[in-house]
C-alpha positions in Angstrom: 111.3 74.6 184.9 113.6 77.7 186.3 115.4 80.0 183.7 118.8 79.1 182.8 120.3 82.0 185.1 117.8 81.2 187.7 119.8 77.6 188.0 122.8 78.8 187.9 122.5 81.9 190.1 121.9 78.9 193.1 125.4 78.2 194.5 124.7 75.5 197.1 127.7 74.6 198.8 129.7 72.6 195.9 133.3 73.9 195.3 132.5 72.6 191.1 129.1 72.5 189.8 128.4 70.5 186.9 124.7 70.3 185.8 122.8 70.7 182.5 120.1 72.6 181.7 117.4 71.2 178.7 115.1 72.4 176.5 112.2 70.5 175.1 112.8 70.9 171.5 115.6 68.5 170.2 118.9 69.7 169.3 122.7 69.5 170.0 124.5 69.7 173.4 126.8 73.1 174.1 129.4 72.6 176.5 130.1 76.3 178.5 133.5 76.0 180.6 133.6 78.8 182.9 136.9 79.9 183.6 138.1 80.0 187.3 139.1 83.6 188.8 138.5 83.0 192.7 136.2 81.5 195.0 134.4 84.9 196.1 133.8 87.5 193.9 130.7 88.6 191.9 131.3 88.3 187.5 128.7 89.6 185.5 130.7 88.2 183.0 129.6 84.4 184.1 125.8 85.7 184.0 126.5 87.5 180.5 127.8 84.2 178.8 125.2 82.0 179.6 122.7 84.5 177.9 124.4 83.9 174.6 122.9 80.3 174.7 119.2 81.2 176.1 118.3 79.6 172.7 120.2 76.5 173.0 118.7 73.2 172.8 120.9 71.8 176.0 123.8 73.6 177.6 125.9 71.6 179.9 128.0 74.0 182.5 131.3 73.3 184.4 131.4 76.1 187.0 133.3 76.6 190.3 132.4 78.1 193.7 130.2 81.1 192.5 130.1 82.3 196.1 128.7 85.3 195.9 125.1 86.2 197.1 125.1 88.8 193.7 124.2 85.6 191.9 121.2 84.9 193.6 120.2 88.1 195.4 117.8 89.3 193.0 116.0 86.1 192.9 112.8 85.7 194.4 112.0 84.2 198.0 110.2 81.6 196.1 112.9 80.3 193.8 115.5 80.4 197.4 112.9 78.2 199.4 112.3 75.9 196.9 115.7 75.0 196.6 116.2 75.0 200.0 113.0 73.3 201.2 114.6 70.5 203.6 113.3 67.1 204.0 111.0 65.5 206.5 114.3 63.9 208.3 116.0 66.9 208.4 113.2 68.7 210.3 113.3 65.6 212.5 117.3 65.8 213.1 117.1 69.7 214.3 115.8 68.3 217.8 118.5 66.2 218.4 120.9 69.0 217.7 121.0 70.3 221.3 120.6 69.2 224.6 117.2 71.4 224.8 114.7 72.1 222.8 114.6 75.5 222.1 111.6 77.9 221.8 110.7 80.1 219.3 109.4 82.8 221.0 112.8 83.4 222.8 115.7 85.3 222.2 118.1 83.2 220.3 121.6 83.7 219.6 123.4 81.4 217.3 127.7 80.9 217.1 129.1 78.9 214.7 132.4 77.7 215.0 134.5 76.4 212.9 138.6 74.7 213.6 139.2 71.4 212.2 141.3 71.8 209.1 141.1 75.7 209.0 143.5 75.3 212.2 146.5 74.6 209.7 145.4 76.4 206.4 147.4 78.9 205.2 144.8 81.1 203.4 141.8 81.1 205.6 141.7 81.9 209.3 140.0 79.5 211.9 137.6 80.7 215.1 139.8 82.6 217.5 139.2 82.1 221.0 139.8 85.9 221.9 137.6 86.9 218.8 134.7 84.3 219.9 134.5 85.4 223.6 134.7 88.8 223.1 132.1 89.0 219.8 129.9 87.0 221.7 130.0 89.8 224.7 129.4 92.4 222.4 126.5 90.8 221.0 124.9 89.6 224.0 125.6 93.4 225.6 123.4 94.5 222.6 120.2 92.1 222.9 120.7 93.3 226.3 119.6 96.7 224.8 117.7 96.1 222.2 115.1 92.9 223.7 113.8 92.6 227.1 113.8 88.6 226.7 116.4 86.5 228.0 119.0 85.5 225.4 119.8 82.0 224.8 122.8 81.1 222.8 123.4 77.7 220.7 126.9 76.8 219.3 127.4 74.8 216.4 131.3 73.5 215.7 133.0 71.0 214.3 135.0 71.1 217.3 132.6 71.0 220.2 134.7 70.5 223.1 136.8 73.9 222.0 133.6 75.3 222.4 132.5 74.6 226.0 135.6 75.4 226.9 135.8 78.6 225.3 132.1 79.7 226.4 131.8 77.8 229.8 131.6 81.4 231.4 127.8 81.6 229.7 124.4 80.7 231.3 122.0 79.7 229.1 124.2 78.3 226.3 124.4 75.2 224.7 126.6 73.4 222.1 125.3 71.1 219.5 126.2 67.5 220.5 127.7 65.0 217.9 125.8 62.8 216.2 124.7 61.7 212.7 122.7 64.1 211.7 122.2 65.1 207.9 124.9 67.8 207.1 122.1 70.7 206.7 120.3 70.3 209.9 122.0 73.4 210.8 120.5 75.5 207.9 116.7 74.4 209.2 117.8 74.8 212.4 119.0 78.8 211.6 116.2 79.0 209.6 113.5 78.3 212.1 115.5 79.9 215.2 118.2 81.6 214.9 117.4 85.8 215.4 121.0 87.0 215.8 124.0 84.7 214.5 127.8 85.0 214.7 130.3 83.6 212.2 133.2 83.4 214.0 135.2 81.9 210.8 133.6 84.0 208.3 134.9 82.1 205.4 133.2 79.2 206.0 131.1 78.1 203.6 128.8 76.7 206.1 128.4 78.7 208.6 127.7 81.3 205.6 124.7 79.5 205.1 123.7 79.5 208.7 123.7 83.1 208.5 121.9 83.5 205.1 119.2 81.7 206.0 119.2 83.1 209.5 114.9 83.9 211.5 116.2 87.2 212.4 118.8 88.1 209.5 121.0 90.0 212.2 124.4 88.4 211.0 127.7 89.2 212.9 130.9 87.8 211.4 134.9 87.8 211.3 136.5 90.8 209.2 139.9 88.9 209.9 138.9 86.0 208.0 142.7 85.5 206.3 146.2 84.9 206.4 148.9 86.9 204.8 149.1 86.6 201.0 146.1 83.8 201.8 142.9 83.6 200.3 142.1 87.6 200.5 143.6 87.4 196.9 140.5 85.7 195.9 137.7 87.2 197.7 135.7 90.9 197.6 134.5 91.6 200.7 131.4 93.6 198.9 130.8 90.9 196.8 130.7 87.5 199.7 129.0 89.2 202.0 125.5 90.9 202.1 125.6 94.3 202.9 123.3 94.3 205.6 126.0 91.8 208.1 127.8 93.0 210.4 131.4 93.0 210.3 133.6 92.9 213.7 137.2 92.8 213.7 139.1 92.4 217.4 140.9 95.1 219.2 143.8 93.0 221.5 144.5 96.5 223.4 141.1 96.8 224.7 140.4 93.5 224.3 137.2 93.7 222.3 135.4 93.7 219.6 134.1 97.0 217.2 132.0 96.7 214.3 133.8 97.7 211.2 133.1 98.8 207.0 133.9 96.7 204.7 134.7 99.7 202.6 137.9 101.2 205.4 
């Protein structure tokens, strides 16, 4: 059995988790109600008051979001994969994901997209056609660079034909087709391909994934990922993102893309 703060430092993507943690002596239930302050920033605080009942016979926990990789960052790779692990199907389902079965010892670039409802939020910013084309450029220009092997890109989007569209300009790329596929193939997918990948709607929980769990851990995503008085109010850029991405942000006068601290 994990540690308490080993279970709870695992944010999965759940907007509420409710789960309880038991010891083997008996003893009485503690209910912890962890008090919402934003989807995505880092509290110590959260960490700190689930320490005061390490002793507990049972605690049951009502927690929201948590998405912040400080909650799990300093947990080993063993305690990530086992949580993470996907099932036989799911290893099944990532080759019906494209049209192609894609090779591991090439150059792969991953996009994900992401429009659907984002397209009308008022908080959080959807993929941006200008953005996506000219990120995807950039990137391509610089495992033109950096790797002599030709670079294949995959999209994944919940909007598909947006996405040919948008990219039909590029050899060698391919977006995921629909199907009914279970809704993590993407993760293994990332996991067991993926060298450089883009979040082109940075906010998305999703796509975060993609990138965390990335082959290569070469992540490019969205600095513009809000509205106006949107959802900036509840996120720390230092805190949702790993330090090691790469944040772009989209220059409309020279129409493209330049990487960009979190910190300006």
């Amino acid at each position: 059995m994990y540690h308490p703060v080993e279970m709870l430092s695992i944010p999965i993507h759940f907007h509420s988790l409710n789960f309880s943690i038991t010891k083997s002596s008996c003893g009485p239930l503690s209910f912890i109600d962890v008090p919402y302050k934003g989807c995505c920033t880092y509290d110590p605080n959260i960490i700190n008051t689930i320490l005061t009942y390490n002793t507990k016979h049972a605690i049951t926990l009502k927690i929201f979001y948590l998405q912040s990789y400080k909650f799990f960052n300093n947990l080993s790779s063993d305690v990530i994969r086992r949580f993470f692990t996907p099932a036989h199907h799911v290893r099944v389902a990532i080759n019906t994901l494209f049209s192609i079965r894609p090779k591991k010892n090439a150059l792969n670039i991953c996009v994900h997209i992401r429009r659907g409802d984002m397209i009308n939020s008022t908080e959080a910013l959807a993929s941006d056609e200008k953005f996506s084309i000219s990120a995807l450029r950039y990137i391509h220009d610089k495992a033109r660079e950096e790797d002599s092997r030709l670079p294949y890109t995959y999209v994944m989007s919940d909007d598909p034909e947006w996405a040919v569209s948008v990219f039909k300009v590029y050899d060698h790329l391919y977006v995921a087709v629909r199907g009914n596929r279970p809704p993590n193939t993407e993760w293994e997918f990332s996991r067991q391909y993926c060298d450089r990948v883009l979040l082109t709607a940075s906010i998305s929980t999703y796509g975060y994934w993609i990138g965390y769990l990335s082959r290569g851990q070469r992540v490019y995503y969205n600095y513009d990922f809000t509205h106006e008085n949107g959802i900036e109010a509840q996120l720390v850029p230092t805190d949702f993102w790993p330090t090691h991405w790469i944040a772009l942000r989209y220059n409309a006068v020279e129409d493209e893309v330049i990487e960009w601290s979190p910190d300006n």
